[in-house]
N, C-alpha and C positions, 0 to 999 in steps of 0.2 A: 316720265311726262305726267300730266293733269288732264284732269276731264274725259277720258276714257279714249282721248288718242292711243298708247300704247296697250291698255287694260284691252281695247277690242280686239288687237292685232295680235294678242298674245294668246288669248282667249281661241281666237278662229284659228292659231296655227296649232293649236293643241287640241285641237277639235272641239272647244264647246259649243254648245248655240247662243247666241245675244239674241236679248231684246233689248231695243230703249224704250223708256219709259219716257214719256213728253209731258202728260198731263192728266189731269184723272179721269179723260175717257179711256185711258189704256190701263184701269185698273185691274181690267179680265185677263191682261198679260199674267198677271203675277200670279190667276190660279192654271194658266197655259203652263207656264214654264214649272209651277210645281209637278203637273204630271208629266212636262216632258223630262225634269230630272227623274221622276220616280222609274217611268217607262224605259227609259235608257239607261238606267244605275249610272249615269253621269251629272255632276253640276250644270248648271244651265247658270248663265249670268244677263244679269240685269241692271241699265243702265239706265238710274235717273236725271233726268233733266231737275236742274233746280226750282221750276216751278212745279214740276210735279213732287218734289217731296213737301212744297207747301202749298199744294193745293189748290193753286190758279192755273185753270184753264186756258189752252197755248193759243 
């Protein structure tokens, strides 16, 4: 599948954490989820909304 329908469910049954990403007030996600991979020796994943990789506010 597309757009993080199967990427999230695969993700949480293998235990990683998700975040989405919506828009660039959730830029502070992206230094959260670095220290939650560091803290946990696991990937953390993170899902962009298409206006958040260009930069328009949701």
């Amino acid at each position: 599948m597309y757009k993080g329908q199967v990427s999230q469910d695969v993700a949480e049954a293998i235990g990683l954490t998700v975040h989405h990403i919506t828009g660039p007030e959730d830029d502070w996600l992206f230094e959260r989820a670095s220290e939650q991979a560091w803290l946990q020796r696991r990937p953390v994943l993170l899902l962009c909304s298409r206006d958040a990789l260009l930069g328009v506010a949701a």
